[in-house]
GUNULUM-838264 format. One record per residue (C-alpha): residue in one letter; x, y, z. Coordinates in steps of 0.2 Angstrom, whole numbers, plus 5000, padded with zeros to 4 digits. Layout:
% GUNULUM-838264
aXYZ/...
This chain:
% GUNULUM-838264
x511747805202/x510747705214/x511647665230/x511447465234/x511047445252/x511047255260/x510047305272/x508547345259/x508847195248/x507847035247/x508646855246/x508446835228/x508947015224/x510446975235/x511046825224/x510746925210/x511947065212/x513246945223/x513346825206/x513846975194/x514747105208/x515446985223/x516347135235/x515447225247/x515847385254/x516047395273/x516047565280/x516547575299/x516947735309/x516947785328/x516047905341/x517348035344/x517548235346/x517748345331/x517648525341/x516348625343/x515648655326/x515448465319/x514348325326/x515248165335/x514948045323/x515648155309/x516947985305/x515247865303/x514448005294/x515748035281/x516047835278/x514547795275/x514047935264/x515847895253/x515347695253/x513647745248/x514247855234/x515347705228/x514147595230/x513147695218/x514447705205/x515147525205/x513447445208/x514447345223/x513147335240/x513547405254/x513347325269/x512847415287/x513747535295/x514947485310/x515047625319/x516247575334/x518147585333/x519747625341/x519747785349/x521147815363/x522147975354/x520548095359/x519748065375/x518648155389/x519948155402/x521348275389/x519748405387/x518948315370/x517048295378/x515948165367/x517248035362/x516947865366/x518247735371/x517447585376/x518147455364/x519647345364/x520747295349/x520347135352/x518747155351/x518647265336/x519847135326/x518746995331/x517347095327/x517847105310/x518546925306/x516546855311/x515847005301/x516846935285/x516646755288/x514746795288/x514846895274/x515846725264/x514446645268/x513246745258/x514246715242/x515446905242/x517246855237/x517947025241/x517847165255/x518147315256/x518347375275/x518247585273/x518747665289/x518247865290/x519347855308/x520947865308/x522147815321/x523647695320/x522747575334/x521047575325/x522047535308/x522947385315/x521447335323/x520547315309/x521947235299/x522147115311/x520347045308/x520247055290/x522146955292/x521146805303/x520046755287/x520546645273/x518446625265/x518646805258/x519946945254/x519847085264/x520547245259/x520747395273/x520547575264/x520447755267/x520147925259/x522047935256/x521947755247/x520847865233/x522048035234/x523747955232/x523648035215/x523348195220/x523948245236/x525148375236/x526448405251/x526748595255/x528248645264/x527448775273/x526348695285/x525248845289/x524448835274/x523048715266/x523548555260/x522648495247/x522048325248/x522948295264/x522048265280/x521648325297/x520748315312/x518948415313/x520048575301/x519848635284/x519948435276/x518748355286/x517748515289/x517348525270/x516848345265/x515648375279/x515048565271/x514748455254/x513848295261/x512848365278/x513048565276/x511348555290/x512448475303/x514048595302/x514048755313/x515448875304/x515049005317/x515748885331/x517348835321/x518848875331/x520248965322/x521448825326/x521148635329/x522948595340/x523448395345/x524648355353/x524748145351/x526448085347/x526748005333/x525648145321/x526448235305/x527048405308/x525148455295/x524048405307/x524448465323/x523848625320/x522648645307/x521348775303/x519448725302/x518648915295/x519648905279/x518248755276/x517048785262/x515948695251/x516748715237/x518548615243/x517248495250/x516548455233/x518348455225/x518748325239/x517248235239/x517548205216/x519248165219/x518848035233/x517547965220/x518447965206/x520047865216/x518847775226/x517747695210/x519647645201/x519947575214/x518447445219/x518347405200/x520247355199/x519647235215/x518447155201/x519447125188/x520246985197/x518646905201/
């Protein structure tokens, strides 16, 4: 129940653990708004606390935190004050392709590339690097990766969805009440987060961040776990 950090490991140990569990686990989120009441990097938060906790319960290592991504549905200039677009797809998918090649190169076999962002540009980015390398396979993966089992679409789109996702509401709102509770400030939660981007399911244009508590966080946060660790170790089977 230890979570394995690259960053804390010696060569030897290294070897060690990449000769018996050869897939590291990438987490990789952005700088952006998430209204008053949560902090900007709630996305680099939440992915790395999730790889951690599946680094813990696999005994794969987790590599750094990369904490830039693809962020052009929320800006300054549309009234979200604190996200920050100053990378390029391009970029971002070469970014990625290096990072794997080097991590080949320390013996890992496997990736996993966690994203706690989501936007359509960020998730092509990113596929687009772990595409450009042959020396590992990648695999790109989300929260909804882990809760295809259990999400639960409700016809009525003014009330919570569990397991389904939002922006800075009630889903992303919790997860952050059940890892970093100090960093969430209920008091300022708005009654209604409201976007606008086209291209967004009907769910998440307007969501509602004060029905968060801790206790759908931790529901969340087992489920995620539970569909999260299935999943890395059906990744090792094939090794």
């Amino acid at each position: 129940m230890k979570t394995i950090k690259l960053l804390e490991l010696h060569p030897r140990d290294l070897l060690k653990r990449v000769a018996k569990k050869p897939l590291v686990i990438i987490p990789i989120g952005t700088v952006e708004w998430h209204a008053a009441h949560m902090p900007l990097g709630t996305d680099n938060l939440l992915a790395q606390a999730i790889c951690d906790d599946l680094s813990a319960r696999t005994g794969c290592i987790v590599a750094p935190l990369l904490p830039c991504g693809i962020c052009r549905d929320l800006q300054t200039e549309r009234g979200f004050n604190g996200t920050l677009d100053t990378i390029r797809e391009q970029t971002l998918s070469s970014l990625i392709t290096d990072m794997l090649q080097g991590y080949a190169k320390m013996g890992f076999t496997k990736a996993a590339v966690f994203s706690g962002h989501f936007e359509q540009e960020h998730f092509s980015a990113i596929s687009a690097g772990i595409s450009g390398v042959s020396s590992i396979e990648g695999f790109f993966l989300t929260v909804f990766d882990f809760l295809q089992d259990v999400v639960r679409e409700l016809n009525d789109v003014t009330k919570s969805w569990p397991y389904a996702g939002d922006h800075a509401a009630e889903f992303e709102t919790s997860l952050m009440l059940a890892y970093f509770p100090k960093l969430v400030q209920m008091e300022k939660a708005p009654p209604t987060i409201e976007l606008d981007m086209p291209g967004l399911p009907d769910y998440i244009r307007k969501r509602y961040p004060r029905r968060a508590s801790l206790a759908y966080g931790n529901k969340l946060r087992r489920a995620i776990i539970r569909g999260g660790v299935e999943r890395i170790n059906d990744m090792l089977k094939s090794v």
